[in-house]
mmCIF file as gemmi writes it, N, C-alpha and C atoms, coordinates in Angstrom:
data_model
loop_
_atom_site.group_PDB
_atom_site.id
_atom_site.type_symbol
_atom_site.label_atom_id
_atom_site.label_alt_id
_atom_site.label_comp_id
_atom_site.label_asym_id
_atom_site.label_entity_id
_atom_site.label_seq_id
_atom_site.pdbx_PDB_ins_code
_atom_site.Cartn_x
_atom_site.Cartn_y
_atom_site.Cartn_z
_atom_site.occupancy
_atom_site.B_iso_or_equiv
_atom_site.pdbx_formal_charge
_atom_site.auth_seq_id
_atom_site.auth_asym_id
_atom_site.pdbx_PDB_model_num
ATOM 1 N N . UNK Axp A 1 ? 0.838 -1.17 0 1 0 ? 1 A 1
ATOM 2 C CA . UNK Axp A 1 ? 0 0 0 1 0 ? 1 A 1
ATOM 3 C C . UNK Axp A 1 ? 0.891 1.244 0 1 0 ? 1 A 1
ATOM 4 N N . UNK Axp A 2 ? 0.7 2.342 -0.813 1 0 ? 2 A 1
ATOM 5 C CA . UNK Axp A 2 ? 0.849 3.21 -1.059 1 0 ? 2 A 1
ATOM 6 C C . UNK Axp A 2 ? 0.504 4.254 -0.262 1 0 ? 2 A 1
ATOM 7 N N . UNK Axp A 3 ? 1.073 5.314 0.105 1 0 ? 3 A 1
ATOM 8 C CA . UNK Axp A 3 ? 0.301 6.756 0.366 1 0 ? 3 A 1
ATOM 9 C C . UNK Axp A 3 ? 0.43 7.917 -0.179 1 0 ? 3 A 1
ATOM 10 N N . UNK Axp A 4 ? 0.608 7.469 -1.317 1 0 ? 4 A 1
ATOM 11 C CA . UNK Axp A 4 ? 0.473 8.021 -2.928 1 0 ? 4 A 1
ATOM 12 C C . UNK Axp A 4 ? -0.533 7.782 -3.748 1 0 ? 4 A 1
ATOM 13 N N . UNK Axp A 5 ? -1.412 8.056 -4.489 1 0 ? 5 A 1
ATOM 14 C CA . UNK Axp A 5 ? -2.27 7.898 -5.214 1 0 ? 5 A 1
ATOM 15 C C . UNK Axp A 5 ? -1.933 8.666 -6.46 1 0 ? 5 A 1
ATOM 16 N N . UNK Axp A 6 ? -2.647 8.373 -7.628 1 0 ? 6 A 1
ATOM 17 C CA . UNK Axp A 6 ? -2.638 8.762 -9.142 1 0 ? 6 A 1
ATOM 18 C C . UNK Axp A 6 ? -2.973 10.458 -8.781 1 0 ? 6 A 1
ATOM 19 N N . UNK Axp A 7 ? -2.874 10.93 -7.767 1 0 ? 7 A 1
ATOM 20 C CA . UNK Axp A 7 ? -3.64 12.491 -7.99 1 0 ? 7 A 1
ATOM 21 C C . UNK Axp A 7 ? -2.384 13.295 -7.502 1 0 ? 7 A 1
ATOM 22 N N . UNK Axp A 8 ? -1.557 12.901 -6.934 1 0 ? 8 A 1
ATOM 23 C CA . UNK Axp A 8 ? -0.452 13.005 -5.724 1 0 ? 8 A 1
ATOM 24 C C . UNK Axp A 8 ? 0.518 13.549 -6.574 1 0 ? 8 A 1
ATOM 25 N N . UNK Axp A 9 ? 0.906 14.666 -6.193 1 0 ? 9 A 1
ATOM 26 C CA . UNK Axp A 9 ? 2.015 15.749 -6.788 1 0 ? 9 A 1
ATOM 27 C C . UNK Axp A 9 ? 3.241 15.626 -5.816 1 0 ? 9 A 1
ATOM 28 N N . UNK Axp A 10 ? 4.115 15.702 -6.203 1 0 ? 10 A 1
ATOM 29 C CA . UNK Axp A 10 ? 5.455 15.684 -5.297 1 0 ? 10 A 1
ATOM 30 C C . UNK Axp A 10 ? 6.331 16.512 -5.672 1 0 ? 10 A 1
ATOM 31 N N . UNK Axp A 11 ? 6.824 17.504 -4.482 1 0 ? 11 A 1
ATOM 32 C CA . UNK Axp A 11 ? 8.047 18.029 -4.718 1 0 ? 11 A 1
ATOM 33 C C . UNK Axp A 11 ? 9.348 17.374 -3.846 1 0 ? 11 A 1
ATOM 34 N N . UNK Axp A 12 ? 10.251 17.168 -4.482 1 0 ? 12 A 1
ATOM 35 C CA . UNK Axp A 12 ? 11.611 16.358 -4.253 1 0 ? 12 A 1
ATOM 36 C C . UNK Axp A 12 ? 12.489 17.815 -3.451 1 0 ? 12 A 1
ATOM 37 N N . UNK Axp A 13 ? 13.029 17.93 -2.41 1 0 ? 13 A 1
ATOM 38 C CA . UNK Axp A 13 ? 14.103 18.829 -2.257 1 0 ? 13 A 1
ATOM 39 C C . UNK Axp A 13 ? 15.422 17.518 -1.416 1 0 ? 13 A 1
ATOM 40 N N . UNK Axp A 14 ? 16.192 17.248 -2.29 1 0 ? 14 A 1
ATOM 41 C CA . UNK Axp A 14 ? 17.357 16.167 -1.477 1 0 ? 14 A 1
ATOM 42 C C . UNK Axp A 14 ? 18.434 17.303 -0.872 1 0 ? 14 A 1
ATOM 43 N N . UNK Axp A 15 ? 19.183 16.937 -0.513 1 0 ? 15 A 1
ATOM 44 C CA . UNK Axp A 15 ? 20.636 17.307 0.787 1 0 ? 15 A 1
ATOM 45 C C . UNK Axp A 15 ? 21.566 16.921 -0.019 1 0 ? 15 A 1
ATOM 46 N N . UNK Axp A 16 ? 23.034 18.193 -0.294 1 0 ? 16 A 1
ATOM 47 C CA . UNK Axp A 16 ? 24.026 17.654 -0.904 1 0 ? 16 A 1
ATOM 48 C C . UNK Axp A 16 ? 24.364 16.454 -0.341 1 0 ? 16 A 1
ATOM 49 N N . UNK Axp A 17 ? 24.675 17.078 1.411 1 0 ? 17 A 1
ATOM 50 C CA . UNK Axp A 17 ? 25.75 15.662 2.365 1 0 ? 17 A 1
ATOM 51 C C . UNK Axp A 17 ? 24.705 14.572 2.523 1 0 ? 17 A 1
ATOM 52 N N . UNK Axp A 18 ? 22.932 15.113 2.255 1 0 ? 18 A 1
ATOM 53 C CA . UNK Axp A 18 ? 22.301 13.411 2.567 1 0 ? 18 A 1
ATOM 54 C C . UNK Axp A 18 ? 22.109 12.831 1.362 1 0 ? 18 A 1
ATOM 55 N N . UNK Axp A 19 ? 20.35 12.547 0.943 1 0 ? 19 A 1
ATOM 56 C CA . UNK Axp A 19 ? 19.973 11.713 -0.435 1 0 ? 19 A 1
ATOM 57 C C . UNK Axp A 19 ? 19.905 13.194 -0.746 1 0 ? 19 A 1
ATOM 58 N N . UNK Axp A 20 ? 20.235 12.741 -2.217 1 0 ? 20 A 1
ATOM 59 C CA . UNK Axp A 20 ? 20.438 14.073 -3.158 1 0 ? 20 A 1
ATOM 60 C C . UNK Axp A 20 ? 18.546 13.598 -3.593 1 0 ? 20 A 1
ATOM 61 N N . UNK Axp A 21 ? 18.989 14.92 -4.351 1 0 ? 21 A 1
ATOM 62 C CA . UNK Axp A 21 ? 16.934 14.598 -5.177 1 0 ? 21 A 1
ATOM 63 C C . UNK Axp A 21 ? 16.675 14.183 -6.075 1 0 ? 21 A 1
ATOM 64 N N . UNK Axp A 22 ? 17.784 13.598 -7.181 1 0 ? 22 A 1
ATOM 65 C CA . UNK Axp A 22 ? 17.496 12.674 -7.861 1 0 ? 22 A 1
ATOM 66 C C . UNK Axp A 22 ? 16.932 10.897 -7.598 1 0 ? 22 A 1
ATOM 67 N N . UNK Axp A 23 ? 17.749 10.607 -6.673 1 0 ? 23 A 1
ATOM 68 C CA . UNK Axp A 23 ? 18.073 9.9 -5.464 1 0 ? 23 A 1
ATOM 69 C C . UNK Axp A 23 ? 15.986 9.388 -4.694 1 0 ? 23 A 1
ATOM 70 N N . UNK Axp A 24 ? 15.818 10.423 -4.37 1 0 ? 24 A 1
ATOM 71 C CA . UNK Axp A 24 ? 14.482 10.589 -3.774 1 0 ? 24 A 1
ATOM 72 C C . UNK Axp A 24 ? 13.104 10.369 -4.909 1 0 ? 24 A 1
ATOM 73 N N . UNK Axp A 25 ? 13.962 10.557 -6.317 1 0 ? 25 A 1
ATOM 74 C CA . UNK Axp A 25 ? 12.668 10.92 -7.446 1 0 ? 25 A 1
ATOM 75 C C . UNK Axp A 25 ? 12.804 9.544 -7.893 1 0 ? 25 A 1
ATOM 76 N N . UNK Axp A 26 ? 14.109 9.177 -8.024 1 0 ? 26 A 1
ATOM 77 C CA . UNK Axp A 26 ? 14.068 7.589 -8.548 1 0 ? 26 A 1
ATOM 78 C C . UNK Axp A 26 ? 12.967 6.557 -7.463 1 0 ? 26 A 1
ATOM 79 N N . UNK Axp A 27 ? 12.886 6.764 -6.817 1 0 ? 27 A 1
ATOM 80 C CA . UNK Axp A 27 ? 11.921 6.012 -5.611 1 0 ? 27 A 1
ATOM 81 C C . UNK Axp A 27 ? 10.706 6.449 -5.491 1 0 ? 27 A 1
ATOM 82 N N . UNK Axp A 28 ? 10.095 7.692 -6.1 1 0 ? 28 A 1
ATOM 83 C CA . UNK Axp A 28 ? 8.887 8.208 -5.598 1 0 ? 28 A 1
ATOM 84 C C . UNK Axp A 28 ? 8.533 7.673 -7.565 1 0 ? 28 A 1
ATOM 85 N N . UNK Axp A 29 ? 9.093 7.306 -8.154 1 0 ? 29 A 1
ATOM 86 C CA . UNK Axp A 29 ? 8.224 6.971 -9.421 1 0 ? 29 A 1
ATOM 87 C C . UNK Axp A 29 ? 8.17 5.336 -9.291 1 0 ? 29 A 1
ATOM 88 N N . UNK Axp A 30 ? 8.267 4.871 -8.559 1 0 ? 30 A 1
ATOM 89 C CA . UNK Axp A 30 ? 7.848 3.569 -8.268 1 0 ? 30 A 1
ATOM 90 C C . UNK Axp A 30 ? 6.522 3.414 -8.126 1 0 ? 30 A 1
ATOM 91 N N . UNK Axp A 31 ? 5.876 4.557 -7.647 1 0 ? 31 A 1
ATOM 92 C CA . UNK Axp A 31 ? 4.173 4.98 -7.088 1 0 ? 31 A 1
ATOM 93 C C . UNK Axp A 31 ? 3.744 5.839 -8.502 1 0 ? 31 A 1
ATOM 94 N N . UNK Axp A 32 ? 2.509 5.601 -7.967 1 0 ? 32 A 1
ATOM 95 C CA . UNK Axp A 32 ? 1.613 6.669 -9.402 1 0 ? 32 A 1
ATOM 96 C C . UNK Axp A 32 ? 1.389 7.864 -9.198 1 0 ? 32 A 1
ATOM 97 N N . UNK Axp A 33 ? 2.491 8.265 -8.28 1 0 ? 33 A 1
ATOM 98 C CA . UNK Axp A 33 ? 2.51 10.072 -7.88 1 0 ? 33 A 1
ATOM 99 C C . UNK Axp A 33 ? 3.224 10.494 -8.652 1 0 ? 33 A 1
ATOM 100 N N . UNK Axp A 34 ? 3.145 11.787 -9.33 1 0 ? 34 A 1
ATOM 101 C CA . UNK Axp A 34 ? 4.067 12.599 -9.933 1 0 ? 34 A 1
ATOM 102 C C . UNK Axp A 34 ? 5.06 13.699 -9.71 1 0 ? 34 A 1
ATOM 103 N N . UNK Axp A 35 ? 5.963 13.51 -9.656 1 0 ? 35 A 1
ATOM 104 C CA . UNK Axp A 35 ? 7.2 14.836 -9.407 1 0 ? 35 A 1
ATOM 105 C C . UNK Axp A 35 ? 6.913 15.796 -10.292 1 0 ? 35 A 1
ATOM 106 N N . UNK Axp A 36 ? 6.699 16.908 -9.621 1 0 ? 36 A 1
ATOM 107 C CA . UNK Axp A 36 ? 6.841 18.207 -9.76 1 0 ? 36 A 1
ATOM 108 C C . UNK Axp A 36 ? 7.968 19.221 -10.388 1 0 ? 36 A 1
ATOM 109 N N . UNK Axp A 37 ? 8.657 18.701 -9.209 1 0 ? 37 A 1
ATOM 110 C CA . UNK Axp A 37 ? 10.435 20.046 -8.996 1 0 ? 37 A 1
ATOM 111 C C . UNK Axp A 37 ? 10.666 18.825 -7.627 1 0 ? 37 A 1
ATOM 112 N N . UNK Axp A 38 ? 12.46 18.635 -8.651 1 0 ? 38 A 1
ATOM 113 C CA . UNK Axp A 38 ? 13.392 17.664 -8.02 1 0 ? 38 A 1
ATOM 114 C C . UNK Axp A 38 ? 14.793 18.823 -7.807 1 0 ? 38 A 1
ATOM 115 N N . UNK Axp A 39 ? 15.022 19.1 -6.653 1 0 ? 39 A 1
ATOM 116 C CA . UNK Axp A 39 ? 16.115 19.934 -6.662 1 0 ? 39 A 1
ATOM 117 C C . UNK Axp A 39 ? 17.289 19.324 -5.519 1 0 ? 39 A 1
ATOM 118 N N . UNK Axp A 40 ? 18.324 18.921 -5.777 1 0 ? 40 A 1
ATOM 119 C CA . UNK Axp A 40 ? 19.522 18.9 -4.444 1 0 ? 40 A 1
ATOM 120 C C . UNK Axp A 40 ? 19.656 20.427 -4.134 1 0 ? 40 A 1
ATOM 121 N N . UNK Axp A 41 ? 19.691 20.992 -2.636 1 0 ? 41 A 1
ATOM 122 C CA . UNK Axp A 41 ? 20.412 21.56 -2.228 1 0 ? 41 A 1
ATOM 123 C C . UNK Axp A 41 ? 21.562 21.817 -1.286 1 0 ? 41 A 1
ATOM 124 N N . UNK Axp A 42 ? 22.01 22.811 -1.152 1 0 ? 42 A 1
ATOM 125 C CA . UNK Axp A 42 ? 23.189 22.683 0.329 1 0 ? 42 A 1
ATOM 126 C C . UNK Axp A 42 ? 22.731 23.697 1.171 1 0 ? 42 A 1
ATOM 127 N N . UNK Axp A 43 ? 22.798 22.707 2.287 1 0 ? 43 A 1
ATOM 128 C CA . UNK Axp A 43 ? 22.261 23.55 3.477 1 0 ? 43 A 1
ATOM 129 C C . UNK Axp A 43 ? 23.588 24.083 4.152 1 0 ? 43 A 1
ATOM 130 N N . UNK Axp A 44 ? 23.835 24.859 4.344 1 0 ? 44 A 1
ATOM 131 C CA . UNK Axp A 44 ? 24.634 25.494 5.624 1 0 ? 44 A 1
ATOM 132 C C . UNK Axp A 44 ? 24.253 26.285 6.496 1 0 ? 44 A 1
């Protein structure tokens, strides 16, 4: 079970030093949710 559904929009923001956001998008298209905006950033 999912807690994603076909209607489900996603925005990706990953962590240089953690999961980047490519990282996060490869896994959220496993579900029938759709990515939005996939961005890595760096936090300091």
């Amino acid at each position: 079970m999912s807690i994603f559904n076909e209607n489900s929009k996603v925005i990706v923001i990953g962590d240089r030093d953690g999961i980047p956001g490519p990282a996060m998008e490869e896994c959220i298209k496993t579900t029938p949710a759709e990515v939005v905006f996939s961005a890595t950033e760096c936090f300091v």
